[in-house]
Every structure is written in structure tokens, then in C-alpha cells.
Legacy VTK file of the C-alpha trace (Angstrom):
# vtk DataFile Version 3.0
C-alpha trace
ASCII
DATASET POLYDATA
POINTS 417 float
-40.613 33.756 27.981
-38.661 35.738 30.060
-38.738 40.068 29.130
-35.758 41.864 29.413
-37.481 45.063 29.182
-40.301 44.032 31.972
-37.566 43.271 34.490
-35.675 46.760 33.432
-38.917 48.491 34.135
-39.300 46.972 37.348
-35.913 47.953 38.555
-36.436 51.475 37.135
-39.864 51.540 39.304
-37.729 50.570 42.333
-36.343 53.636 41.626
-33.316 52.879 39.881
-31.855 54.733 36.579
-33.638 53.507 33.990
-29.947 52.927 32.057
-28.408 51.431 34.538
-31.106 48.766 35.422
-31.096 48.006 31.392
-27.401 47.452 31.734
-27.628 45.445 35.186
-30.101 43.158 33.693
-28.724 42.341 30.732
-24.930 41.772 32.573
-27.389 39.423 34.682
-28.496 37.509 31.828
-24.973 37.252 30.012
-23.686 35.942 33.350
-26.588 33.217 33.855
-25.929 32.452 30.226
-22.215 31.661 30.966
-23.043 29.952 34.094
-25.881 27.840 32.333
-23.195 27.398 29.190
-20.166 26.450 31.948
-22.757 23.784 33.712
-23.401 22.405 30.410
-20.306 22.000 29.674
-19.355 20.123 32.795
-22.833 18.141 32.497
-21.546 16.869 28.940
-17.851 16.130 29.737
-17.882 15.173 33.638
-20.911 13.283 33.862
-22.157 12.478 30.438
-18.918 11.337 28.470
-17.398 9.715 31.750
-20.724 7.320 31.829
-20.568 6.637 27.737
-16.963 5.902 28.806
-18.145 3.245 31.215
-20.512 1.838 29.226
-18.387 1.155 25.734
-15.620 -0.317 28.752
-17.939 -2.817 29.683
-18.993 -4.379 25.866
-17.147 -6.726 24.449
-17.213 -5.382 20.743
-13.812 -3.144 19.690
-16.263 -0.927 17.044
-17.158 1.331 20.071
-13.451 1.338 21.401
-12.341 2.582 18.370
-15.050 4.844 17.824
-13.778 6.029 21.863
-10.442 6.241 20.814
-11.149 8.856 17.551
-12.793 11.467 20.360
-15.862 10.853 18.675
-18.212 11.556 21.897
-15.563 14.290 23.301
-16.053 16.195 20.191
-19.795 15.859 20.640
-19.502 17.373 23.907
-18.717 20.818 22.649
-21.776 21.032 21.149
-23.458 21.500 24.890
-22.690 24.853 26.018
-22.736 26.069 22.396
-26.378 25.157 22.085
-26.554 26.999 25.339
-25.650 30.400 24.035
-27.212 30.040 20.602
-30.488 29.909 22.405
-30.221 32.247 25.253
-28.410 35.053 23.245
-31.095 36.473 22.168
-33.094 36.371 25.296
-30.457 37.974 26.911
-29.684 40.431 24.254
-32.973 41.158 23.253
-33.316 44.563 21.617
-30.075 44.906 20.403
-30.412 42.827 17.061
-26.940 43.627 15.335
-25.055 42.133 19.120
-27.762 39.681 19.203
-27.027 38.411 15.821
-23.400 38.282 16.014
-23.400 36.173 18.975
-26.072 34.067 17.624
-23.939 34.046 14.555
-20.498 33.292 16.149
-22.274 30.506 18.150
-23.449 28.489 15.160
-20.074 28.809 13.261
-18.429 26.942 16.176
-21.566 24.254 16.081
-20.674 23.825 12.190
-17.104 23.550 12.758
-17.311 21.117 15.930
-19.934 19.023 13.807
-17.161 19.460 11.143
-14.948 17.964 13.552
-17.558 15.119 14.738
-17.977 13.754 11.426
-13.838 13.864 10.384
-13.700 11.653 13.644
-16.502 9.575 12.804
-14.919 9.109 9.150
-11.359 7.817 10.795
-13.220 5.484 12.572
-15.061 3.995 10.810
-11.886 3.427 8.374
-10.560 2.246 11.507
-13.414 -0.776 12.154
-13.074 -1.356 8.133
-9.502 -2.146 8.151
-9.869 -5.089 10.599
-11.822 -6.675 8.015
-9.555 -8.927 5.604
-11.493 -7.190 2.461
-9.644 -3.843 3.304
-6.592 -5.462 1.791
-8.377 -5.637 -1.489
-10.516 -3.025 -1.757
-8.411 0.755 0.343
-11.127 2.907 1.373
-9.048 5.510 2.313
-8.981 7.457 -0.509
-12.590 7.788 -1.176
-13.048 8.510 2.822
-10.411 11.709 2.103
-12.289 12.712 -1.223
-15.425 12.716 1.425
-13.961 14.794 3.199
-13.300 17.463 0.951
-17.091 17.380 -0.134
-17.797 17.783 3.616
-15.319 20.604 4.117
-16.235 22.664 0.910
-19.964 22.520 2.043
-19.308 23.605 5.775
-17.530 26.511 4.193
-20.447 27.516 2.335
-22.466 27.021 5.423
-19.948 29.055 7.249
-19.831 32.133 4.794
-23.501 31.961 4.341
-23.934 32.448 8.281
-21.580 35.358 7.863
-23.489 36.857 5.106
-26.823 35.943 6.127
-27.351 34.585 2.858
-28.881 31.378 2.034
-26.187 28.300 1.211
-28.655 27.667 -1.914
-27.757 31.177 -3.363
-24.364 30.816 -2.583
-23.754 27.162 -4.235
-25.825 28.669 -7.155
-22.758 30.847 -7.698
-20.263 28.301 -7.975
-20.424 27.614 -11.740
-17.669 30.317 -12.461
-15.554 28.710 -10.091
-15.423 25.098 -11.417
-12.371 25.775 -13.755
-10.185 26.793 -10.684
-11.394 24.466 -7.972
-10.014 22.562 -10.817
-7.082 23.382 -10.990
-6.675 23.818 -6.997
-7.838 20.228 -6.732
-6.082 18.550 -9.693
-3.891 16.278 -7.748
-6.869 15.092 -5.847
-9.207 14.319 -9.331
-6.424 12.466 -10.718
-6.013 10.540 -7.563
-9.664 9.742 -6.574
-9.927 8.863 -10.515
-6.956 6.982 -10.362
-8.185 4.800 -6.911
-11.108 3.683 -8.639
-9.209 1.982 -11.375
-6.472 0.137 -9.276
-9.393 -0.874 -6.616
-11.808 -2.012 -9.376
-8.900 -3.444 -11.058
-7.723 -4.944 -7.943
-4.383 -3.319 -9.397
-2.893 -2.391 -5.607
-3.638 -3.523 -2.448
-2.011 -2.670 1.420
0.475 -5.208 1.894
1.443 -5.659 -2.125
5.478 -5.866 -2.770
5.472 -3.609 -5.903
8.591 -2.322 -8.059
8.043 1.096 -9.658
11.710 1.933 -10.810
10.867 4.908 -11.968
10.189 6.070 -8.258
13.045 4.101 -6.582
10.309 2.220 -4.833
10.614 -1.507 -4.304
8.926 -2.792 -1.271
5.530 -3.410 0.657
2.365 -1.190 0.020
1.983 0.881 3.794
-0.836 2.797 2.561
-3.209 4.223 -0.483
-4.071 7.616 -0.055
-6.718 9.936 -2.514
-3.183 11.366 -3.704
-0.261 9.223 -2.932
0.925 5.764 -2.243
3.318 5.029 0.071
5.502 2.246 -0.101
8.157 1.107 2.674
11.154 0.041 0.805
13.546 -3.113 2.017
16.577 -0.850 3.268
12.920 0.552 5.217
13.018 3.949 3.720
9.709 5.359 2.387
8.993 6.234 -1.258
5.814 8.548 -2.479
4.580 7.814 -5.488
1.577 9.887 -7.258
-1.990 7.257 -7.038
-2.089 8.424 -10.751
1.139 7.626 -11.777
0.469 3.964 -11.224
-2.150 4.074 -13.921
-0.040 6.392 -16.392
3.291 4.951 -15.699
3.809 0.641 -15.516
4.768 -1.004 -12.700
5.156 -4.279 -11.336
2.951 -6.213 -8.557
4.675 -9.422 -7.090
1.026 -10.265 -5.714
0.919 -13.093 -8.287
4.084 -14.654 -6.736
2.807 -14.684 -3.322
-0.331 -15.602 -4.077
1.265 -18.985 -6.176
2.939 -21.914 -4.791
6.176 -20.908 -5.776
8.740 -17.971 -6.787
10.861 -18.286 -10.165
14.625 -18.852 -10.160
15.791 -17.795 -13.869
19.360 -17.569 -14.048
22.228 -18.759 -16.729
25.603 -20.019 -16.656
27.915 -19.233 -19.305
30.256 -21.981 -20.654
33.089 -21.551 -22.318
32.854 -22.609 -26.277
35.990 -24.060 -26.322
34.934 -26.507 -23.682
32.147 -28.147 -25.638
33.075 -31.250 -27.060
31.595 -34.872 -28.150
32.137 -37.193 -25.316
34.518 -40.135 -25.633
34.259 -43.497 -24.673
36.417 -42.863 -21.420
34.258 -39.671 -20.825
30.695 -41.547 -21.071
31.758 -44.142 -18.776
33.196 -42.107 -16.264
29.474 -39.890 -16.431
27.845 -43.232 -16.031
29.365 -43.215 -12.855
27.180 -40.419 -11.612
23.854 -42.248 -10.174
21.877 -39.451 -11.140
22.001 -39.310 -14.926
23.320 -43.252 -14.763
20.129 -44.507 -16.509
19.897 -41.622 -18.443
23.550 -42.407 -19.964
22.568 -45.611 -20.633
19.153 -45.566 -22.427
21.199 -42.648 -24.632
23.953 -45.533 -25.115
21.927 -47.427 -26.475
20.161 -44.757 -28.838
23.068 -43.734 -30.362
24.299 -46.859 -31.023
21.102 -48.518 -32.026
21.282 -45.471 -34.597
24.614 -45.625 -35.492
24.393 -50.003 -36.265
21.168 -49.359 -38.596
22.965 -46.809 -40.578
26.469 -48.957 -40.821
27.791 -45.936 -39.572
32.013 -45.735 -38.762
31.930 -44.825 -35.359
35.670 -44.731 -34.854
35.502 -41.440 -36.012
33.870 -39.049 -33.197
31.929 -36.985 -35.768
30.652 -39.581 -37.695
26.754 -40.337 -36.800
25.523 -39.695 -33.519
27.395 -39.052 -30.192
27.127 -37.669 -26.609
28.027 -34.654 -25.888
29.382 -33.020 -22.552
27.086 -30.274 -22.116
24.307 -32.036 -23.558
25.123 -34.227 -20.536
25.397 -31.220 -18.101
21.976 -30.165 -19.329
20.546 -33.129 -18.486
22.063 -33.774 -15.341
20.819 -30.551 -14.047
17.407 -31.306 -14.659
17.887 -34.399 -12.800
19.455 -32.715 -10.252
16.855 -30.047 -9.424
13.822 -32.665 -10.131
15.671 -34.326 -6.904
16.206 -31.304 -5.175
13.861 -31.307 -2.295
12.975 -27.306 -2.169
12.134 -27.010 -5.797
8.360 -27.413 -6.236
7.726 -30.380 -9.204
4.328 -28.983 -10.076
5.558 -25.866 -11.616
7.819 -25.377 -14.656
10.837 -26.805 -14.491
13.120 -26.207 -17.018
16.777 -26.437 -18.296
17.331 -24.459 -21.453
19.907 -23.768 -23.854
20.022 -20.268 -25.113
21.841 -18.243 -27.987
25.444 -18.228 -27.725
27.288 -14.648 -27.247
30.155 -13.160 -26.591
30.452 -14.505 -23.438
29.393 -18.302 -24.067
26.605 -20.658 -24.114
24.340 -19.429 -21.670
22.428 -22.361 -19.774
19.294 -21.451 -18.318
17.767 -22.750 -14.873
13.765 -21.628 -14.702
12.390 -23.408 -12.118
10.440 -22.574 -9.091
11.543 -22.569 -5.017
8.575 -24.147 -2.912
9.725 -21.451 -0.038
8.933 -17.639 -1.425
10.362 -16.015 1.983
13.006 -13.615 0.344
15.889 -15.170 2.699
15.338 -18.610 2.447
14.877 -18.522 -1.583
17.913 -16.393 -2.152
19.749 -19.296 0.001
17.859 -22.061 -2.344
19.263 -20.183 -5.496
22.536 -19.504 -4.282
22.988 -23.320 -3.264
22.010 -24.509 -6.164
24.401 -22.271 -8.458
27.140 -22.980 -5.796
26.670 -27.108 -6.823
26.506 -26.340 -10.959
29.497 -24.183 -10.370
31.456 -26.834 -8.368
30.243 -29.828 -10.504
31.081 -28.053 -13.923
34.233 -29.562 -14.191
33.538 -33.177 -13.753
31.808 -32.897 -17.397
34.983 -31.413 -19.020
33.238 -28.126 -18.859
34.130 -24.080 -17.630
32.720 -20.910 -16.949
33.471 -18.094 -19.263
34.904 -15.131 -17.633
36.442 -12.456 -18.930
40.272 -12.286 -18.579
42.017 -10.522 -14.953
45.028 -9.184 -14.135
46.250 -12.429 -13.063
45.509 -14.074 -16.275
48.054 -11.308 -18.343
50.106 -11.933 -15.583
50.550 -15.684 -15.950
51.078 -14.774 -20.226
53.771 -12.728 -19.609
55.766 -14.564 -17.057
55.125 -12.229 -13.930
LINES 1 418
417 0 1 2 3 4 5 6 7 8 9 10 11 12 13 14 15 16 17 18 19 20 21 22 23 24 25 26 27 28 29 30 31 32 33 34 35 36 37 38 39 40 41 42 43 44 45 46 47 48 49 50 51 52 53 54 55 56 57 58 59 60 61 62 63 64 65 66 67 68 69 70 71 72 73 74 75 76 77 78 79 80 81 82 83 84 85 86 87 88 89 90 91 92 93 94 95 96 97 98 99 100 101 102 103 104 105 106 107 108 109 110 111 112 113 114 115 116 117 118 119 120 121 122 123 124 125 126 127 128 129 130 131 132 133 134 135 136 137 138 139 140 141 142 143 144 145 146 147 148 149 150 151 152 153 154 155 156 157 158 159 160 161 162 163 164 165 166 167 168 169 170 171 172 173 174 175 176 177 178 179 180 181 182 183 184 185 186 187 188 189 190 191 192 193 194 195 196 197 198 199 200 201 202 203 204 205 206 207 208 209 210 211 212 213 214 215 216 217 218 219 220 221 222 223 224 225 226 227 228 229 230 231 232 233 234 235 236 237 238 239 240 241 242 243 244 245 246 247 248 249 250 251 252 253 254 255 256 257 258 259 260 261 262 263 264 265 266 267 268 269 270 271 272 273 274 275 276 277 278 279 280 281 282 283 284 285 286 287 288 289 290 291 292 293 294 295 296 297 298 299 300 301 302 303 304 305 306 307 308 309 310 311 312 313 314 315 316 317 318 319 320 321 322 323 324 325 326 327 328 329 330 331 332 333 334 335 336 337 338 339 340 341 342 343 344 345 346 347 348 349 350 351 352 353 354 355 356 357 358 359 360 361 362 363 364 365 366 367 368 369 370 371 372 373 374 375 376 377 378 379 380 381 382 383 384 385 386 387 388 389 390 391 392 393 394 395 396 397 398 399 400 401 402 403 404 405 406 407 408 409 410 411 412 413 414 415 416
């Protein structure tokens, strides 16, 4: 190995000051250091990284385009001229051990730091390569790449600060016990979100993509992205709400995954009629409903019913109350469900229902619950409204109307205006 001192006595012998040669020598060696550090440098990025460049170009797989795009290999570069100095410092410094060390020192910070740096890269990519994979939808990664992280970033610290020291990273981690109950508390948000990710993942609770409602975040839209601490969800007027990872375990929330995933989405919506509407039907009125083709058989086979009934019992059926009778909305009800069993963008498999449900203030409510074969938002909100546009319109031909609530034309009409 090369002496520092040798070549200072040899200069000194040439008759040189003794002080000066030291000095000249080691300015020699610092400069051959930098030039050996700058040639490195330009080895690793110029010739190096532009060949790995070439190479990934010329594969046909995207893993080592992504891993190109992250600066994986650029951030390996720096580790070239780093190296460099680390292990010709103390050649060129030899003797003067506190210089010597701090160089040394400084020089293997910045290696920790760009391996830091490598591995964060490394980490994004290889999220990256796992997102192109369909079982990223189920199963986010991100969150337990970012707690990762932190592990990785609290234990280059202690490297640093050990280098600084010069104490061993065993004696410093040793030391860390009194500091659990405020890395704690620093890191709360984190805990409760890395915590929290394991349940909705293992619960398959949340996944990118999901349309969730969380009302009490204002959020209502698509999942963009799970995070160690938040989720983000792009809302359908496209703003973005944050909501806490842990809140979705605390608080309730709902997942239209089910919907999507199902060969419909529910229309469950009521009519109100107006009491004083319902009535038993007449003879005029059932023949005029037999008219409808629809319900036609239906009005028949319940002709004969009712008067099969009425006959056996001797029953006077010139009086409407007396035995059984037809009755307009019973009618209605059953027309609808004719009507939407017909209707070609309601899918038969799934329920299909026309329900009568507790009078109120505002009428008899009549229920449709049935399911649209198309679950694109648009087109079902133009199913729903074209079906409720038809019941609205064909209310009347069964002797029937919607309650609503008096306007000012209505107290205009009572009082002559």
C-alpha cells in the first residue's frame, strides 16, 4: 500500500521542507482521490447506466421498465465515487485520524442515505409491477409497503447517528425501550392505520376501484387509493375526500361492491295514492280494465274467483260490499307486476316485487323493488325514471291519484282567485 510518509521523506531528501512536501503530498492524494471519485462517477452514469439502459430497452418484459422508470439504477450510481473516497481517505489522510475519520465518516452517511434512497425506489416499484396484477384490487399493498418504510427509515437513522457517535447500532437500539411510549404517540396515526389495513384487506372490506358511501366524510364515490393512513376516494362531482384507514373500521360505511359484483342494481321506490281514491271496482270499471291486454287474463281468472265465491255462499252481490270484489288498486298492484315482468331491462331472476306498505299521512305507499339488468349509473337512473314516468301516467286509467300535498294553486282555485 501506498505510504504517505515514505513519499514525504523522499521529497524532503530532494531537499524540500519537510512541511511543505507533507502538505504537497497529501493535496496530491486528495486531488487523485477526486479525480479517481469524478471518473467513477462518469464510469457509473455515462457508460454503466447508459448500457443497463440499453439492455432493459431491448427485453420485452415491463418489470425492468418500471424498475428504469423509479431511478432505481441512477440511484445506484451514486454509490461509485462514494465508495471511492471511503476507501482512499484514509490513504490519503493517513496520520491525521480525527480528518481521516470524518471524511471516512461523512462518506458512509451519504452511502446509507443513497442506499436509503435505492431501496424507497426499489419499494415503489415493485408496488408498481404488483398493481398490474388483477389481485392488487383485492388485496392494497400500499400501506404495508409505507409501514416498511418507516422500519427502514428509523433503522438508517440509527445507523446514521451511530456513525456519528462511533457507537455500535446494537447499543444504540438497546436504548430504545424508554422511547416506545412516544414513538407512540408520534406514530399513532400510522398504528391505527397499518392495524386498520390488515382488517379491511383480510376482510376484503375495501378494495381500489370500490364505490363506497361514508356520509360521515361527505365521501361517495370510487376508491383512488389505500394508504397506511388515509383513503382517498374521488367523489362523482370528482372532488377528493380523505378519510382516516381507521375510521372505516370504527365508523360504518357502505361498499356497493356487492351491487357490481351481482347481476343487477335495486330500484325501491313508492308511490303514494290518495285514500280517497281507493274504491271496489264496478262492473263498468272491471270491464273497462279487462280491456288492458296485460292484466286481461288476470281480470278474468279473478272474475271468476270472486264470483265462484260469491255463488257458493248465496251471497247478494248487488250490493258492492257484500262478499268479495275487485278492487282498483288491488288491480294497479297487479298490473304493475305485470308490467315490469314484461319490461325488457328488468332482470326476472332477481326479486321482483310489488308491495303494499303502511298507510300515512301522505297515502298508501306502493312499493316497486325490483332489479335493472344495466347497473351503469346513467342508464339505470333512465330505467327508473321511465318506469315511474308510465305508473304516473297510467294511474288514472284505474280511477286512482297521487297524493300531494296542497299548492298555492289549489287555495287559489277554493277561494275563487
Amino acid at each position: 500500500m501506498l505510504d504517505i510518509n515514505n513519499l514525504s521523506n523522499l521529497l524532503a531528501s530532494a531537499g524540500l521542507n519537510p512541511e511543505i512536501a507533507e502538505l504537497a503530498v497529501r493535496a496530491a492524494g486528495l486531488i487523485v482521490i477526486i479525480i479517481l471519485a469524478t471518473i467513477a462517477n462518469i464510469i457509473a452514469k455515462k457508460i454503466v447506466l447508459i448500457g443497463v439502459k440499453y439492455l432493459i430497452g431491448r427485453t420485452e418484459t415491463k418489470i425492468d421498465d418500471i424498475i428504469l422508470e423509479r431511478k432505481v439504477f441512477t440511484k445506484l450510481s451514486h454509490f461509485a465515487p462514494a465508495i471511492v473516497i471511503y476507501l482512499l481517505a484514509p490513504i490519503a489522510l493517513g496520520g491525521l485520524d480525527r480528518l481521516s475519520g470524518l471524511v471516512s465518516h461523512a462518506a458512509l452517511i451519504y452511502m446509507v442515505i443513497v442506499g436509503l434512497l435505492v431501496i424507497d425506489s426499489l419499494l415503489n416499484a415493485l408496488l408498481d409491477i404488483y398493481q398490474n396484477f388483477e389481485a392488487s384490487k383485492e388485496i392494497p399493498l400500499k400501506g404495508f409497503i409505507q409501514i416498511l418504510k418507516i422500519v427502514i427509515y428509523f433503522f438508517a437513522l440509527i445507523f446514521i447517528v451511530s456513525i456519528m457517535l462511533g457507537k455500535s447500532p446494537v447499543y444504540l437500539i438497546s436504548g430504545l425501550g424508554a422511547l416506545t411510549a412516544v414513538l407512540i404517540l408520534i406514530f399513532k396515526d400510522s398504528i391505527l392505520g397499518f392495524v386498520a389495513g390488515i382488517q379491511l384487506i383480510t376482510n376484503k372490506m375495501i378494495a381500489h376501484g370500490d364505490w363506497v358511501e361514508i356520509p360521515k366524510y361527505g365521501a361517495d364515490g370510487d376508491v383512488m387509493e389505500i394508504t397506511l393512513s388515509t383513503v382517498k376516494v374521488q367523489n362523482f362531482d370528482k372532488t377528493i375526500t380523505t378519510v382516516p384507514t381507521y375510521a372505516l373500521i370504527s365508523d360504518s360505511f357502505k361498499n356497493w361492491r356487492g351491487m357490481e359484483e351481482s347481476d343487477g342494481r335495486r330500484i325501491k321506490r313508492s308511490v303514494f295514492i290518495d285514500l280517497s281514491t281507493i274504491k271496489l271496482c264496478t262492473e263498468e270499471m272491471t270491464k273497462r280494465y279487462a280491456k288492458i291486454d296485460i292484466i286481461k287474463d288476470y281480470i278474468e281468472r279473478k272474475k271468476q274467483e270472486v264470483q265462484s265465491y260469491n255463488e257458493t255462499r248465496s251471497i247478494d252481490d248487488s250490493v258492492l260490499v257484500n262478499g268479495r270484489r275487485l278492487t282498483n288498486v288491488g288491480t294497479f298492484r297487479a298490473y304493475l307486476e305485470s308490467y315490469l315482468r314484461a319490461h325488457p331491462m328488468i332482470n326476472k331472476s332477481m326479486t321482483l316485487l310489488v308491495r303494499q306498505l303502511a298507510p300515512t299521512e301522505h297515502g298508501l305507499p306502493i312499493e316497486i323493488y325490483v332489479f335493472s339488468s344495466d347497473k351503469n349509473w346513467i342508464n339505470y337512473e333512465a330505467i327508473q325514471a321511465d318506469i315511474f314516468d308510465h305508473i304516473l301516467a297510467v294511474l288514472p286509467e284505474f280511477d286512482l291519484r297521487v297524493f300531494q300535498n296542497p299548492t298555492g294553486g289549489d287555495f287559489k282555485g277554493l277561494t275563487g282567485g
